[in-house]
C-alpha positions in Angstrom: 67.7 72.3 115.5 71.3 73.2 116.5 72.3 74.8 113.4 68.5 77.0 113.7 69.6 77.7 116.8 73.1 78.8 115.6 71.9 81.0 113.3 69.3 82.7 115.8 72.6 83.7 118.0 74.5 85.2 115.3 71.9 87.2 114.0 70.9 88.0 117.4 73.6 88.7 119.2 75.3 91.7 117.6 72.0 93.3 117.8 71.5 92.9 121.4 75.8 93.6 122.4 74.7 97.4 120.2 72.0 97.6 122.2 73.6 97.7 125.5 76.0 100.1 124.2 73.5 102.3 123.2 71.6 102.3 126.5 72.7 104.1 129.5 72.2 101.5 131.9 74.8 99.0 130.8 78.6 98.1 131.3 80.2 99.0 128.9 83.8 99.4 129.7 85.8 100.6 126.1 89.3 98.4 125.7 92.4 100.1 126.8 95.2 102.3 124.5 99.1 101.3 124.4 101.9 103.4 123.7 102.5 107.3 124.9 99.9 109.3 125.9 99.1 113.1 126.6 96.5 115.2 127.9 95.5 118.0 125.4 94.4 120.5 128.2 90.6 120.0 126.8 87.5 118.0 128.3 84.1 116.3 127.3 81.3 115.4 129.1 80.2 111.5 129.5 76.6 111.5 131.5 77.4 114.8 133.1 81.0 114.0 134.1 83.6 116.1 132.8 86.2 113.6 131.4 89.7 115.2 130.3 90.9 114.7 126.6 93.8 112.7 125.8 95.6 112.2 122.3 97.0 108.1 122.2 99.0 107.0 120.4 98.8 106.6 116.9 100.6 104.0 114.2 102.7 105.3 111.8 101.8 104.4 108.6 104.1 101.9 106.5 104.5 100.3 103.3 105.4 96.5 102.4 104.7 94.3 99.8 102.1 91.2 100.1 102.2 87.8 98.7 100.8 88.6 95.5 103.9 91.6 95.1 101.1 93.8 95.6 102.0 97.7 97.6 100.0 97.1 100.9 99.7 100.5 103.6 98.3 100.5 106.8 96.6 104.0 105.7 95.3 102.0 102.6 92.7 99.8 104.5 88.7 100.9 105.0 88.3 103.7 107.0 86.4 101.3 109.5 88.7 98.6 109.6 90.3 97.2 113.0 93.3 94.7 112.5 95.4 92.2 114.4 99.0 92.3 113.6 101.3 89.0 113.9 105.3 88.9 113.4 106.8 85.5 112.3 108.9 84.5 109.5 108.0 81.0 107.5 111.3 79.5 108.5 110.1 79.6 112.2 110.1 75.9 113.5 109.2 77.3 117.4 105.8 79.0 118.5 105.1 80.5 115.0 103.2 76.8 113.5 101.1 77.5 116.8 100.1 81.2 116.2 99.6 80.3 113.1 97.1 77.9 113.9 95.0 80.0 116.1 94.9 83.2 114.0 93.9 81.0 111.2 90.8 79.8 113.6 90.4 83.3 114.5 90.2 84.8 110.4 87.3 81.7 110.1 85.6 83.4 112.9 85.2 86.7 111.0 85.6 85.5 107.4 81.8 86.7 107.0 83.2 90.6 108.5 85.6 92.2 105.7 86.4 94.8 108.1 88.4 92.9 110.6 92.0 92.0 108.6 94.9 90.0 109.9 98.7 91.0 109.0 102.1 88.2 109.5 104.9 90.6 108.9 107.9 88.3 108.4 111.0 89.7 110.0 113.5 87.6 107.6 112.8 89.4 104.7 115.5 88.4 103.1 114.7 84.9 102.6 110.7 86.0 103.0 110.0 87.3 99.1 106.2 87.7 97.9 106.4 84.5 96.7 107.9 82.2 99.5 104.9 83.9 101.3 102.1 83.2 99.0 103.3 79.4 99.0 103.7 79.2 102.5 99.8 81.2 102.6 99.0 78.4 100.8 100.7 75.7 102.5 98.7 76.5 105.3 95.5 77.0 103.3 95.4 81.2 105.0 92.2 83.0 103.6 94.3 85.7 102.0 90.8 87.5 101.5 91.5 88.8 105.2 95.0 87.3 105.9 97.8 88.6 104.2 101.5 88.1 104.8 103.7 90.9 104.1 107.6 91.7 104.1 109.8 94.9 103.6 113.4 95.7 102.9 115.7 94.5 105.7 115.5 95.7 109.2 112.6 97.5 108.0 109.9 95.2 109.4 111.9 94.4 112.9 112.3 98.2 113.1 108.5 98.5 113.0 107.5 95.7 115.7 110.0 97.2 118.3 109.2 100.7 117.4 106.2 101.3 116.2 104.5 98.3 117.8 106.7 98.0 121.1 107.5 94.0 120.7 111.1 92.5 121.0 112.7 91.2 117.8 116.0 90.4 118.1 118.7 89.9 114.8 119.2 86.8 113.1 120.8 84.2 115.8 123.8 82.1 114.7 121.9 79.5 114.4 119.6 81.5 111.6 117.1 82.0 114.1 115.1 85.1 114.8 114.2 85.6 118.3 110.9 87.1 118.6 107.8 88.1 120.5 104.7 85.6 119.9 102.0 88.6 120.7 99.4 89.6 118.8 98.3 93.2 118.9 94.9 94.6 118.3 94.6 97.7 116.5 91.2 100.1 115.8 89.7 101.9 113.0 92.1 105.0 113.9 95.4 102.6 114.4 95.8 102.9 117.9 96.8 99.8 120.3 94.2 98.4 122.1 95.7 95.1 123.4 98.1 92.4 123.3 97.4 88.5 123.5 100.0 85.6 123.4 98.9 83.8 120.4 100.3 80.6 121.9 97.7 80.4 124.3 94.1 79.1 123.4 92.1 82.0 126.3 94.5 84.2 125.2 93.4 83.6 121.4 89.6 83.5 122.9 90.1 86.9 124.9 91.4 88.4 121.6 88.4 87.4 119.6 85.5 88.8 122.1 87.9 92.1 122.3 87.8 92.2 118.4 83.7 92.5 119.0 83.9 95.4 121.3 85.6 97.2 118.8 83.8 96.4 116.2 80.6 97.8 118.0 82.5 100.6 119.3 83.3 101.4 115.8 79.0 101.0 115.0 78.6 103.7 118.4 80.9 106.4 116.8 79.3 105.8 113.3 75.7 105.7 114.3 76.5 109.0 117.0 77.6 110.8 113.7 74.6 109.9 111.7 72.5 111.1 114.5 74.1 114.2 114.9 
């Protein structure tokens, strides 16, 4: 009976959370933007209210290599796809095991939703070839499916987190280790910044995963307002 039960809520339940976004009577309230932001002089209407237009921030795009050597671009992934990023590096003995943990509890939540990817851009990438990450992917048994760990040339991936992505990575310590920011950032179909969570923390991981929903349906609004138009 639990697992009928189980099933009746999954199948039921993204049905009803696109219902009460397509209904006028619910409340809906769309997940903030990060980074710069300006008003392009322009306005839409929502229900009657004029509403002003803003451009938000927007990713760059950039190119690594992932565990398997393959080429791996932000601009590469399904037009649809929303993404949580993740910096560590496999020699991290701190908070990174505990991340790790929780995104890896978060990628079993969606492992039946190809559109929603996870990226661990390792910020030692000297040390952090393709292959160091696909054995430490498979150390920790990561469904690289949706999960994939990815490095660059040096500097290049602590360059992106503190400016692209607005987290603090600091230069390899004396003691070879790499300070570094434990959040992990949640980013739409159109790569824009829609939240931070510190993935040390179990309601943080949990506030991440029901935000990863919204957007998901928000991406099912915009598609099914195009088809309809």
């Amino acid at each position: 009976m639990n697992r009928f039960l189980l099933a009746v809520f999954i199948l039921i339940f993204p049905v009803a959370g696109y219902w009460l976004l397509q209904t006028g009577k619910n409340h809906f309230r769309p997940l903030p933007f990060y980074g710069p932001k300006k008003l392009t002089g322009t306005f839409h209407s929502i229900r009657g209210k004029k509403i002003p237009d803003t451009n938000y921030y927007t990713l760059p795009d950039f190119k690594l290599l992932n565990q398997d050597s393959l080429e791996f671009t932000q601009n590469g992934m399904d037009t649809n796809t929303v993404y949580i990023a993740h910096f560590f590096y496999t020699r991290c003995s701190g908070l990174c095991p505990k991340v790790d943990e929780y995104l890896d509890s978060l990628v079993n939540k969606f492992k039946i939703h190809p559109d929603v990817k996870f990226l661990s851009m390792s910020l030692d990438p000297d040390f952090d070839k393709p292959s160091v990450l696909k054995a430490y992917a498979k150390k920790i048994r990561a469904n690289t499916h949706q999960w994939y760990f990815l490095t660059g040339k040096p500097n290049q991936v602590q360059n992106l987190a503190r400016n692209a992505f607005f987290l603090n990575a600091l230069p390899r310590q004396a003691d070879s280790s790499i300070l570094h920011s434990p959040l992990l950032v949640l980013v739409d179909s159109k790569h824009r910044i829609r939240g931070y969570y510190d993935g040390t923390r179990m309601e943080e991981v949990k506030k991440l995963r029901d935000e990863i929903i919204v957007l998901r349906l928000e991406v099912l609004r915009k598609v099914t307002d195009i088809i309809q138009h």
